[in-house]
C-alpha positions in Angstrom: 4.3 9.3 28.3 0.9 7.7 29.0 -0.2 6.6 25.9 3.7 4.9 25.8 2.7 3.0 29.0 -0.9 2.4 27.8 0.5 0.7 24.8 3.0 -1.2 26.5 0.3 -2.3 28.3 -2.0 -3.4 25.9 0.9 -5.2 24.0 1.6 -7.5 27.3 -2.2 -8.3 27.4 -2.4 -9.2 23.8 0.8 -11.5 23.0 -0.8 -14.7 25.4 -3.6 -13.9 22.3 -1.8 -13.1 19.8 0.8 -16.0 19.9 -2.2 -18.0 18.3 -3.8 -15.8 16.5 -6.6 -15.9 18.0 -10.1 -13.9 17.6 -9.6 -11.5 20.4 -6.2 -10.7 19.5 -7.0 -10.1 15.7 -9.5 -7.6 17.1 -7.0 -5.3 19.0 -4.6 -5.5 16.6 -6.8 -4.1 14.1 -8.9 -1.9 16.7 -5.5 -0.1 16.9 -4.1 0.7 13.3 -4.6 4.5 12.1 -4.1 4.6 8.7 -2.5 8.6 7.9 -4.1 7.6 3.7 -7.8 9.1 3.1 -9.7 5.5 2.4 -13.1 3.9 2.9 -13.2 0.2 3.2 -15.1 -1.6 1.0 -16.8 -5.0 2.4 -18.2 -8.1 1.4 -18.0 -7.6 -2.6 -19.2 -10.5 -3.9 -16.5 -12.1 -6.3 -18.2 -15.1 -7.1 -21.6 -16.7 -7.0 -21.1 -19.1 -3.6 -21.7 -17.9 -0.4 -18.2 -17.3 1.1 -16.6 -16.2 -1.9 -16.1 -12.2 -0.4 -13.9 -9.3 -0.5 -12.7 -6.3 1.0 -11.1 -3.8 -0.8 -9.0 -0.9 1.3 -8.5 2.2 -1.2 -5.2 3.7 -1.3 -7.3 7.1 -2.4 -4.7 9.2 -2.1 -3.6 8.0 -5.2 -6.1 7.6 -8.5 -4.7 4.1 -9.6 -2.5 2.6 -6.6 -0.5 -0.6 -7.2 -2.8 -3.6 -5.4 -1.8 -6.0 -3.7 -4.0 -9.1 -3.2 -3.1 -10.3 0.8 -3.9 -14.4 1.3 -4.4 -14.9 5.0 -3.5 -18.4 6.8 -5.4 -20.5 8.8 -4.4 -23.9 8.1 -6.6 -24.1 5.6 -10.0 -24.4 7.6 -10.1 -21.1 9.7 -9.3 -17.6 9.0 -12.0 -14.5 7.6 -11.0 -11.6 5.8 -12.3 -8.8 9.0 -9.3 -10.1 11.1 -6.8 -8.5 9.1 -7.1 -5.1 8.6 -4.0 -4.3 10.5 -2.2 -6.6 7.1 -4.1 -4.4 4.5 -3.2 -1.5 6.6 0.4 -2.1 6.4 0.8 -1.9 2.6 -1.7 1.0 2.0 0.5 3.6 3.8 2.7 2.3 1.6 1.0 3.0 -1.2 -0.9 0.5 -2.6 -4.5 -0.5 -2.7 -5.2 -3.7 -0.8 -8.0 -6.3 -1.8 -8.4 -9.0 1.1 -10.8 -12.1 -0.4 -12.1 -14.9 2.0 -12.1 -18.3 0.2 -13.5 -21.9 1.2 -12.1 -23.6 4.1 -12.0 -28.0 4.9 -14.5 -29.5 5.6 -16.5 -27.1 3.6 -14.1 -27.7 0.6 -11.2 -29.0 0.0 -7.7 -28.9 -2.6 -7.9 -27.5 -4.7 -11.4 -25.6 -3.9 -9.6 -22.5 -1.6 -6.9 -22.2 -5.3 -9.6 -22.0 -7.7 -11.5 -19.2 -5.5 -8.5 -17.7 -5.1 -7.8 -17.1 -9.2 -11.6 -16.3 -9.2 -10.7 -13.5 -6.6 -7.7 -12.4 -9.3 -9.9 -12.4 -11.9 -12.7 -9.7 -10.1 -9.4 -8.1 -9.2 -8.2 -7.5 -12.4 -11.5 -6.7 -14.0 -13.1 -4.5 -11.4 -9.9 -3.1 -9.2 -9.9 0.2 -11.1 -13.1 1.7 -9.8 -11.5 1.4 -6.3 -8.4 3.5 -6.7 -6.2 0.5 -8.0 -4.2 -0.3 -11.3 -4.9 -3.8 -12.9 -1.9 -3.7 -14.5 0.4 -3.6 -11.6 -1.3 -6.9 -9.6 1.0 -8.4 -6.7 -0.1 -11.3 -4.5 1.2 -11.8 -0.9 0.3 -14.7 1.6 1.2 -15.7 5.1 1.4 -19.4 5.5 -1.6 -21.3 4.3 -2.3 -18.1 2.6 1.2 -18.2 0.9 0.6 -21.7 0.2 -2.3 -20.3 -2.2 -0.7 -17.6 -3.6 2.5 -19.7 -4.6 0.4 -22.1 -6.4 -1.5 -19.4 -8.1 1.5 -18.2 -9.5 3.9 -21.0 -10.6 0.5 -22.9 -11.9 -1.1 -21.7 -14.4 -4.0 -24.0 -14.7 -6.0 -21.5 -12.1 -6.0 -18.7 -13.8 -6.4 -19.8 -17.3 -10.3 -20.9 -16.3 -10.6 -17.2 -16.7 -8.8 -16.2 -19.3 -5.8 -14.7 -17.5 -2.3 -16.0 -17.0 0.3 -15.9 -14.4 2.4 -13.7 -15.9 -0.5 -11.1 -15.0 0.7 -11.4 -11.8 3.7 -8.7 -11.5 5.3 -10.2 -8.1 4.2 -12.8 -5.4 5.7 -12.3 -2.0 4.8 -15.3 0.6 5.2 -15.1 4.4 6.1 -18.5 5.9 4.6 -20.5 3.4 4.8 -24.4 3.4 5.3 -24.5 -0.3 6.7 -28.1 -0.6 5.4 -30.2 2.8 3.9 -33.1 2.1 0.7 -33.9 4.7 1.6 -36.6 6.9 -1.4 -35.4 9.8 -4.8 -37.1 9.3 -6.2 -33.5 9.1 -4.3 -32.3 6.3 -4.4 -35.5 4.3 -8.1 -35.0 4.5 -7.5 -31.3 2.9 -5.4 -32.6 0.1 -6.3 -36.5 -0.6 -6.5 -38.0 -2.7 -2.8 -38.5 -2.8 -2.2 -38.2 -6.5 -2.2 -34.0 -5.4 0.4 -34.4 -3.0 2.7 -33.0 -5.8 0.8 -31.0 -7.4 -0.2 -29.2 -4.0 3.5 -28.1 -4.3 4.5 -24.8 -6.0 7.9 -26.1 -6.9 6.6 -28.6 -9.0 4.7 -26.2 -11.5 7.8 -23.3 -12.0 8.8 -23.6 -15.9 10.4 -20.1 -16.3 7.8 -17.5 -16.9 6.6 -17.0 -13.5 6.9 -13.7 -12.5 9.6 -12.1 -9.4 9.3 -13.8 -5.9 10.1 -12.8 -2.1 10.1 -15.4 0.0 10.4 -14.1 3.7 10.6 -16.9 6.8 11.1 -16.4 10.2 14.2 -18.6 11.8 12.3 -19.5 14.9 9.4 -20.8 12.7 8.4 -24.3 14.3 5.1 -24.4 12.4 6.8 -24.6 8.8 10.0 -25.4 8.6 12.4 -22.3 6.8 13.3 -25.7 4.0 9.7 -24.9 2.3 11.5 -21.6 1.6 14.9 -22.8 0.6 13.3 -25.4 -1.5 11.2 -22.9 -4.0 14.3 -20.7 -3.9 16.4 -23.2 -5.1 14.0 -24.3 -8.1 13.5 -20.8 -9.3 17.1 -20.0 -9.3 17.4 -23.3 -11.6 14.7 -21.8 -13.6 16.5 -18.0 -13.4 13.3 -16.2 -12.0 14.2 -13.2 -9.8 13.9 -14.0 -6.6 15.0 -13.1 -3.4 15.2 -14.7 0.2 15.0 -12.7 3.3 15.5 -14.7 6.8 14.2 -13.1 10.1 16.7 -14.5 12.8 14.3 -15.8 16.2 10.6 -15.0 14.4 8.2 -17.4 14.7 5.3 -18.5 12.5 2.9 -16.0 13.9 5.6 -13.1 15.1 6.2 -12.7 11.0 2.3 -12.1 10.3 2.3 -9.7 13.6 5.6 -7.8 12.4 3.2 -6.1 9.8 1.7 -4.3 12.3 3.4 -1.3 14.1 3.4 -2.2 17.5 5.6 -5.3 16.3 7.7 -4.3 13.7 11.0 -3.0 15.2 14.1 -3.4 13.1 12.3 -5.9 11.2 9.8 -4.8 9.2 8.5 -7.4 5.9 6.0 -5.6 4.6 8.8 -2.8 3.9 11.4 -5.4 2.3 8.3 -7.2 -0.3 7.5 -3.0 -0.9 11.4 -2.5 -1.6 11.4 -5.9 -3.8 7.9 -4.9 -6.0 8.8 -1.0 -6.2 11.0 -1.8 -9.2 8.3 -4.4 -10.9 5.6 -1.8 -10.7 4.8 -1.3 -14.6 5.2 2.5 -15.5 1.6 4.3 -17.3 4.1 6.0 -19.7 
């Protein structure tokens, strides 16, 4: 009964934090995951030569090649770091995968499409080096929450990325984004700084790069979402039906932008629960060894 209260408690002091994702709520959240999978964290691989370019890896050990799952925070493009979200990793190795969690460049330190191209260099470590951590290379699935999505949709509808290192996106067995602005076109001074000049304003856009042999997608929104609107979502849906790639749309009714990233961890999930649904849509893409 106490440690109900004591949760309840903590909980009410971290949503005034956790509504914008801020430092000290990131810390709780992750200060309270138990994972019930044998695993020790992996930090700060280097994955590239520059400074930021960084990994963790979280071993799903209990199993001797795992299914991995590459997770592409948010941030808006110019904040975010890898250590804030272990409760994310966490939430897809107890179910079974191995989880690799890469930082990449942020504005005004770089800019589009800088944060893409580190991202493919973080596949391409991935899919060279993931077996000596308890992960399968030939089972690689990419999920991102908003800016994070945003990166990982790109990096699998174009395949300019990851041909500079000799891999395609159909190595990618299944992306899965989490309120991702795949087809917003920057209007704010800030962001046209991210993404000028404006010749990338359409090629910034996922949509715009699908040709047919991209691999399944989940695209997962919540409906209270005022940061990006749920038509990013509909939009890239609607393309890759046109283009008949599997895909599926799941619509959280009330979420917001934030409450979709925090329904991965437990305190938050409830009835809804998205990193269940993208494991229940990549279970059956998972190539078999035999």
């Amino acid at each position: 009964m106490f440690s109900r209260y004591l949760k309840l408690a903590l909980i009410l002091f971290a949503l005034p934090l956790l509504g914008a994702c801020s430092q000290a709520g990131l810390v709780l959240l992750n200060g309270s995951v138990k994972s019930d999978y044998p695993q020790s964290i992996t930090k700060d691989i280097a994955y590239g030569k520059k400074p930021w370019q960084r990994l963790d890896v979280y071993p799903n050990a209990a199993l001797e090649q795992a299914p991995v799952i590459i997770f592409f925070y948010g941030g808006g493009w110019d904040s975010g770091k890898k250590s804030q979200y272990k409760f994310a990793a966490e939430a897809f190795v107890e179910l079974g995968y191995t989880v690799v969690v890469p930082d990449y460049v942020k504005y005004p330190q770089g800019k589009f499409p800088s944060f893409v191209k580190d991202a493919a260099e973080a596949f391409s470590w991935t899919k060279r080096t993931i077996a000596k951590h308890h992960g399968d290379s030939n089972n690689i699935f990419i999920v991102g929450h908003s800016a994070g999505a945003h990166i990982g949709g790109l990096l699998t509808s174009d395949n300019r990325y990851l041909s500079e290192f000799r891999y395609s996106k159909t190595d990618i067995r299944g992306f899965a984004g989490l309120a991702g602005p795949y087809g917003f076109t920057p209007e704010e001074a800030k962001y046209r700084r991210i993404f000028e000049p404006e010749s990338n304003f359409e090629t910034m856009k996922a949509m715009n790069h699908i040709d047919g042999s991209e691999s399944p997608m989940i695209l997962l929104h919540g409906l209270g979402d005022k940061v990006v609107g749920v038509e990013n979502k509909n939009a890239l849906l609607a393309v890759l039906d046109d283009k008949n790639i599997a895909n599926l749309g799941v619509d959280y009714k009330g979420v917001s932008h934030v409450g979709i990233l925090l329904k991965l961890h437990p305190w938050f999930d409830g009835k809804i629960q998205p990193a269940k649904d993208i494991d229940r849509f990549f279970r059956p893409l998972i190539q078999s060894k035999d």
